[in-house]
N, C-alpha and C positions, 0 to 999 in steps of 0.2 A: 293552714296548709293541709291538702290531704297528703296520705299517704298508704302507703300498700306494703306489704311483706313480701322480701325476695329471698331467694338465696344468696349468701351472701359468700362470698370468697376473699381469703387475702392471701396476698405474696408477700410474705417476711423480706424486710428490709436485708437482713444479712444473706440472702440468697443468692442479689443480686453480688455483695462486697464479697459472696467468696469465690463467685466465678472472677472477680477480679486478682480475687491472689492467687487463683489456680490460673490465670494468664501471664500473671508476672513472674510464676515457677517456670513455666513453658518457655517464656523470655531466656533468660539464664541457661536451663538446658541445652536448647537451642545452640546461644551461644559456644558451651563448651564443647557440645557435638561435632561443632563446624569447624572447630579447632581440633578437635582429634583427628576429624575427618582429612582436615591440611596436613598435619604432621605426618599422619599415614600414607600421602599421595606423593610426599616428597615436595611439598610448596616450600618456595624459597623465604614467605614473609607471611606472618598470622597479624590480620589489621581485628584488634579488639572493637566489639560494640560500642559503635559511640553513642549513650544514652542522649546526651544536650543533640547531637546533630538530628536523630529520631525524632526527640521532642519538636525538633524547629520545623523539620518538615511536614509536621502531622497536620491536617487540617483544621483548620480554627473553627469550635462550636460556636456558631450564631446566638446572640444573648437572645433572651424573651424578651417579647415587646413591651412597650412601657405603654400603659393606656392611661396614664397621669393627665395630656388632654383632653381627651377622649373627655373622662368625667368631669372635669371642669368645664365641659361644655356643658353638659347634659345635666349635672345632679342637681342644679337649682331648678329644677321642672318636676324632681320626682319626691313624692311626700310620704309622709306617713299616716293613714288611715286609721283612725279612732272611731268607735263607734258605741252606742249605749243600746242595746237589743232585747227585743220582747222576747224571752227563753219560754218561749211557747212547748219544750217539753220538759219543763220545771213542775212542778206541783205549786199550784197558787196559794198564796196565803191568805190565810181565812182568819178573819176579825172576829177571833172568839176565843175565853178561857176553858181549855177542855173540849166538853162538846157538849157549851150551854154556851151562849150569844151576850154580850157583855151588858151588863145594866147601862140605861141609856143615862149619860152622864153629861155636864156641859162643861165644853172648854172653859178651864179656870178652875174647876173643882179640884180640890184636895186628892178625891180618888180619881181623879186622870193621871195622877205621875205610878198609881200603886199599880193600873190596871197595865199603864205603857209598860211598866218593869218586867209582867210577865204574858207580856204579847202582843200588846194594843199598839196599833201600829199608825194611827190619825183618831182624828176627832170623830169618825164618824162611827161610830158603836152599832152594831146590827149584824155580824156574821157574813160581810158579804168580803168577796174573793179579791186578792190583787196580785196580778202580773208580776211573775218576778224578773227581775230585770240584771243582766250583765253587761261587762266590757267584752269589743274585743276588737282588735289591730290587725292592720295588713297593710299592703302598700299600693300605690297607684303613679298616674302620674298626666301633667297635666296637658294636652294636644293642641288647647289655640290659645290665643293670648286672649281672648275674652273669659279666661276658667274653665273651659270642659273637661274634666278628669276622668281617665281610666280607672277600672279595678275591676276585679272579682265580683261575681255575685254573691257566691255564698259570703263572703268579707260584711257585706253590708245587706245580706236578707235580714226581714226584722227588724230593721233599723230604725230608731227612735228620733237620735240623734248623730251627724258625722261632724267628725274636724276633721282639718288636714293637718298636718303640720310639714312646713316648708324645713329645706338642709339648715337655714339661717334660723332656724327656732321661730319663725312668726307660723300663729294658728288662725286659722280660718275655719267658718264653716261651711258645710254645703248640704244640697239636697239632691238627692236621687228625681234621676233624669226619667230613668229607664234601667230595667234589669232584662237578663236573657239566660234562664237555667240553662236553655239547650245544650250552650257554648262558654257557661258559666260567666258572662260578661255584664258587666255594669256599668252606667253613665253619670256621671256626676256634674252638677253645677255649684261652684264656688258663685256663697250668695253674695259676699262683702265686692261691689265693683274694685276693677282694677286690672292695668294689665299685667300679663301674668307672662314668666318665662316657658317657653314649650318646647315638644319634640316632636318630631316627623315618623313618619312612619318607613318602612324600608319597601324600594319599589320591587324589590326580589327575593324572594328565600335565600337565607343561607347554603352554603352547601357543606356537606358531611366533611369535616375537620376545619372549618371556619373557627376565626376564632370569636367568641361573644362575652360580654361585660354585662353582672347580672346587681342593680340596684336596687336597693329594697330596706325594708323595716323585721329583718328579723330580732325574735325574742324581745321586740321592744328597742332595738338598736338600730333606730335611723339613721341614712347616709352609708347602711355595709355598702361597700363592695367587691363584688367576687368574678371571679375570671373564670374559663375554660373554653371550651370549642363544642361544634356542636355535632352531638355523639350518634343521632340517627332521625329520619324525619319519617314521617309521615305513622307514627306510634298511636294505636290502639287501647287504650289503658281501661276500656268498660266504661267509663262515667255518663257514658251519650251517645246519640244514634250518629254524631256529627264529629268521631274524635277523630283528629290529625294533628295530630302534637310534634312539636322537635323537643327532642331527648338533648339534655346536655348537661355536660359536668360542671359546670361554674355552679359550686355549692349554693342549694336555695334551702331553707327553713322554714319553718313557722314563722309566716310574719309576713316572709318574702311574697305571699300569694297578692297575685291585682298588680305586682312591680316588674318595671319593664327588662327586657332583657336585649342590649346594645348589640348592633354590629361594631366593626371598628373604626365609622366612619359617626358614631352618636347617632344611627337609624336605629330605630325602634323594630326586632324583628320578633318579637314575642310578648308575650305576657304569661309570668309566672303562674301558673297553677296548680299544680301537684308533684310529691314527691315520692320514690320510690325506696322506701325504709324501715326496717324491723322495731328501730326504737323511734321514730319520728322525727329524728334528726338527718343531716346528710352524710349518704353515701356514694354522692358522687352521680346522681342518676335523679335526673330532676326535667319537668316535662313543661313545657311552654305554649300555648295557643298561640300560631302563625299570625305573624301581622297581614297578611290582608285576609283571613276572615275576620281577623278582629277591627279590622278598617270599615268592611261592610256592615257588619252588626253596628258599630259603635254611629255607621252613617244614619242606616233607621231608626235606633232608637234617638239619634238627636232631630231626626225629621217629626218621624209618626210618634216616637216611646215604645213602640213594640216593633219587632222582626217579623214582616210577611215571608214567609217563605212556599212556594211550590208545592203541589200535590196533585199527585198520580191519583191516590184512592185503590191502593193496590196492599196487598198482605204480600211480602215476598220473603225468601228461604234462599239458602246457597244452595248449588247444584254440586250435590255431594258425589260420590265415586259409585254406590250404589244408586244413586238416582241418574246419573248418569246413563249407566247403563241399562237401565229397567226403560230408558226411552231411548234410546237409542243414539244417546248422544254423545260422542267424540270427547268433546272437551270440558273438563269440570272448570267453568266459568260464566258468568252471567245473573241475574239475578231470575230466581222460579215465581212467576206468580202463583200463587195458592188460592187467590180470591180475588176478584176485580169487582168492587163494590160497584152494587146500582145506585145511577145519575151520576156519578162520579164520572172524570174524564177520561181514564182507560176503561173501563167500561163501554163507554160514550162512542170510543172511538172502534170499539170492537174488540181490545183483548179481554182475553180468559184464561181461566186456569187453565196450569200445562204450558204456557208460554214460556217461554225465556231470555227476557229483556237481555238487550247485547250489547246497545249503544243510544246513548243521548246526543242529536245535534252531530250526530258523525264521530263523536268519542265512543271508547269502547269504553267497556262497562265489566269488571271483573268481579264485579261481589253487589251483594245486595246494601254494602253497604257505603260503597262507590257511588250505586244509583241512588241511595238516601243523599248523599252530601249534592251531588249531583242539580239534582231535582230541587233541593231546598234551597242553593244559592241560585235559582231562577225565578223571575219577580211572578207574582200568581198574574194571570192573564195572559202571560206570552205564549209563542206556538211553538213547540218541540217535535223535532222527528226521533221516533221512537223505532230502533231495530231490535226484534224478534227473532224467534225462531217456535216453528210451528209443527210438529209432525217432521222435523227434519228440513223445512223448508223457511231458507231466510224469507223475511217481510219485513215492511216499512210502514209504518203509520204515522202523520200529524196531527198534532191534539191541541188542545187550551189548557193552561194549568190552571186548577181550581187553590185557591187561598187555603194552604193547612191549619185543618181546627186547632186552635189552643190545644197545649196537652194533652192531643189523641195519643191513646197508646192501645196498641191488642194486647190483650192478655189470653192468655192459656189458663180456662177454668179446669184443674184439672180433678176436682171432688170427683169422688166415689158416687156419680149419680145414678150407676145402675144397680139393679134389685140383687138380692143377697143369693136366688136360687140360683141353679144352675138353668142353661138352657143348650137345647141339642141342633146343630152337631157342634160338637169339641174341633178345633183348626189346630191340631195334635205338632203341624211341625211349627207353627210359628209360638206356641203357649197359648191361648187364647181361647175362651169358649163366646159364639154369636148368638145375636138371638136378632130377628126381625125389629124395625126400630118402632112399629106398628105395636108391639108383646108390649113395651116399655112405657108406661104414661110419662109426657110429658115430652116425649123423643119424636115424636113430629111420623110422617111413615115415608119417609126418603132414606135410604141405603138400612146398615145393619147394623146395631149395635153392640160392642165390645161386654159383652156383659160378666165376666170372669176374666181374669187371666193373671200367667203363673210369673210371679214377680222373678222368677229368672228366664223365663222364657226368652225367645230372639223379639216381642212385642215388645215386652216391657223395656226389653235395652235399648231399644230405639225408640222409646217414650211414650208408648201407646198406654192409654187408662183405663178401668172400668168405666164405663160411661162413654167414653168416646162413642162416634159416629161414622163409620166407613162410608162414605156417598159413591166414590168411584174407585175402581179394582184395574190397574191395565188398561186404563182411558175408558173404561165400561163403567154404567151407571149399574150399581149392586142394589138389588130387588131384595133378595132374603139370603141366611147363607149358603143354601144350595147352590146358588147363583156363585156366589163371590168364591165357593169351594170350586168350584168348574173354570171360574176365570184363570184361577192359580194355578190347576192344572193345565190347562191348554199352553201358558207364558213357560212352564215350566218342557213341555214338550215340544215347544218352538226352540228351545236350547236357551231363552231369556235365564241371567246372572241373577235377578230380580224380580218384584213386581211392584209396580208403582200405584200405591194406593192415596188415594184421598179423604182425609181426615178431617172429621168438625171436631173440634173441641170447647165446649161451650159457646162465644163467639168468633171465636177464631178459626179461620181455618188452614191447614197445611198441608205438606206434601211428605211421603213416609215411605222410602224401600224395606221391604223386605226380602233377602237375598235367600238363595237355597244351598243348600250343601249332599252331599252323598247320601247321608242317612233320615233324607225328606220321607216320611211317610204321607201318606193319603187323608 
């Protein structure tokens, strides 16, 4: 199971038991109050607190639900995953005494049991390497009655060999279908025929304070199960461009990763994945992959083995408060293209950087990483109407989606590629000294490059590197810094908050305000 470091807070159980004695003081006072207050009024008859008559009228706390059927439907479907893994960041073992290569000896010799004693690890003598191999457990669970099993990917990355083990103790094995780092998901086939008990999937999300039933294999304890409701959805936890998790308290573990997690009716509306914990155990805050993206992934990979998903061919950024403003734009949402790769299909279709994607198919689009999940749960080839914003002015565009490469990722090369001197002029209010990108071998001669700058400067804290590449200043394509120092000026003497610059950074490229303040010099 993963997990992550929070802060963590508690409420001491006697907190709650002392506002309960300091309400039962209140009682009593009360009482005698209301009887002094009669006696002084001149009341003919003082009726004492009837505690039994109080009690009877109080309203009756509803007990907790019992989910006793609930798993007796479901838990002969969900197993516990066993698995034997190539520990590819182990140091291999090497068939050698020392670091001299073992005399070549034959099975059966006297000296095979001396050399086995201190190293020798098979028959084969020569210094060559071997994989060291571990266990290691999680949970899943099974979707058709012909064996297809859920889990984890990282459960079964590696994987040499899986078993399953059913509630009833019978083990089986299986073999991977399909895996999907994206969404951490895995497919499995139970090889041994036979029909198998299953579960369904849930045709709707949860909703926040739902209650859910969470099965699984923690610490090696097949069969837990745990209860809570479901504490927030649509969570971000860093692991992937694709996260949208439900948060929920029904304690999960180590173990529990790949195992499903029940509505109250035995639908499947999650799959355990990570938890959120200081010591690795639970806190109460544990994170679930939604049943239907995990119904769609689980659908491609038992079609194709792999997830097509959609591609724009776009480098996109949030549109931050200062970027916002440096263009002129109202509302901080949308996703900013930075780069519209050629032959790619927003390219294709005519955006460019500076855009700012607003809507997919007529949904709005709040973040760039709305349009990633967006865009990826749409089959490659389909047609999508894509809403912009250009110069201030909505647009509409339809495209083709191009099939997303394996494992594309941009990275941010951010070394130190420019040269150690100085060059002139100094950009005194942002920290930063430029230099022509033409001065600099290797820097290509489009825009200007970063070639100094003062690690507390306002550059630096908005990420800018030695080495970077300015191409455009204020929607202006930057020539030399004479140029990009005029641009600044002029955005600053239009009354602009900002300037909107465009940034290479090794292959990447991005979008970057720089804001001004009172004591801007020249």
């Amino acid at each position: 199971m993963q997990s992550t470091q929070p802060n963590d807070t508690h409420r001491s159980p006697q907190s709650s038991a002392g506002i309960r004695r300091v309400g039962s003081k209140a009682v009593v006072l009360s009482a005698a109050v209301m009887m002094a207050a009669a006696g002084a009024f001149g009341a003919s008859k003082i009726v004492p607190f009837d505690t039994a008559r109080a009690q009877t009228a109080a309203p009756t706390v509803q007990a907790f639900p019992s989910f006793a059927d609930v798993i007796e439907r479901v838990r002969g479907a969900v197993v516990s995953v066993k698995v034997i893994i190539a520990d590819t960041s182990a140091p291999t073992e090497m068939q050698n005494f020392g670091n001299a290569p073992f005399p070549q000896v034959r099975p059966g010799d006297p000296l095979e049991r001396f050399f086995r004693q201190f190293g020798q690890r098979g028959p084969n003598f020569g210094g060559q390497p071997r994989a060291r191999m571990r266990r290691a457990q999680g949970s899943g669970f099974v979707i058709s009655a012909d064996g297809f099993v859920v889990t984890n990917n990282h459960v079964v990355k590696n994987a040499r060999k899986v078993q399953l083990t059913f509630d009833d103790g019978k083990t089986v094995e299986a073999r991977v279908v399909g895996t999907d780092a994206k969404t951490d998901l895995a497919l499995l086939k139970i090889t041994e025929e036979g029909t198998y008990k299953f579960v369904s999937f849930a045709k709707k999300l949860p909703r926040v304070g739902d209650w859910v039933v969470a099965v699984g294999n923690p610490f090696g304890l097949g069969g837990t199960v745990t209860a809570g409701i479901v504490s927030a959805r649509g969570r971000d936890i860093g692991s992937g461009p694709y996260d949208d998790f439900l948060q929920i308290d029904a304690p999960v573990n180590r173990g529990n990763s790949g195992g499903p997690t029940f509505d109250t009716q035995g639908n499947v509306v999650g799959v355990n994945t990570a938890i959120y914990s200081p010591s690795g155990g639970s806190v109460g805050i544990g994170f679930a992959i939604p049943a239907n993206v995990v119904e769609n992934v689980v659908s491609a990979l038992r079609d194709k083995g792999v997830v097509s998903r959609g591609y724009l061919g776009v480098q996109i950024q949030p549109v931050t408060k200062e970027i916002a403003e440096s263009m002129g734009v109202k509302e901080q949402s949308g996703a900013l293209v930075a780069e519209a790769t050629a032959g790619l299909p927003a390219e294709k279709a005519g955006l460019r950087s500076g855009d700012i994607i607003t809507s997919v198919n007529g949904e709005s689009v709040a973040s760039p990483r709305v349009l990633a999940r967006k865009i990826a749960a749409i089959r490659p080839g389909a047609d999508v109407k894509i809403g912009y914003i250009r110069k201030g002015q909505k647009e509409t565009v339809t495209l083709k989606l191009a099939n997303q490469p394996g494992n594309r990722r941009a990275s941010l090369d951010t070394r130190d590629r420019g040269p150690s001197g100085g060059f002139n002029p100094t950009v005194q209010r942002f920290g930063m000294t430029l230099a022509p990108a033409t001065d600099v071998a290797g820097a290509g001669s489009a825009g200007v490059v970063v070639a100094q700058i003062d690690p507390s400067g306002l550059a630096a804290r908005q990420g800018l590197r030695s080495g970077d590449v300015i191409l455009e200043a204020g929607g202006k394509t930057v020539t030399s810094p004479t140029e990009f120092k005029n641009i600044v000026a002029s955005a600053r003497d239009k009354g602009r908050k900002a300037v909107l610059l465009r940034v290479k950074s090794g292959s990447s490229t991005r979008f970057v305000a720089l804001g001004f303040n009172n004591r801007d010099a020249g």
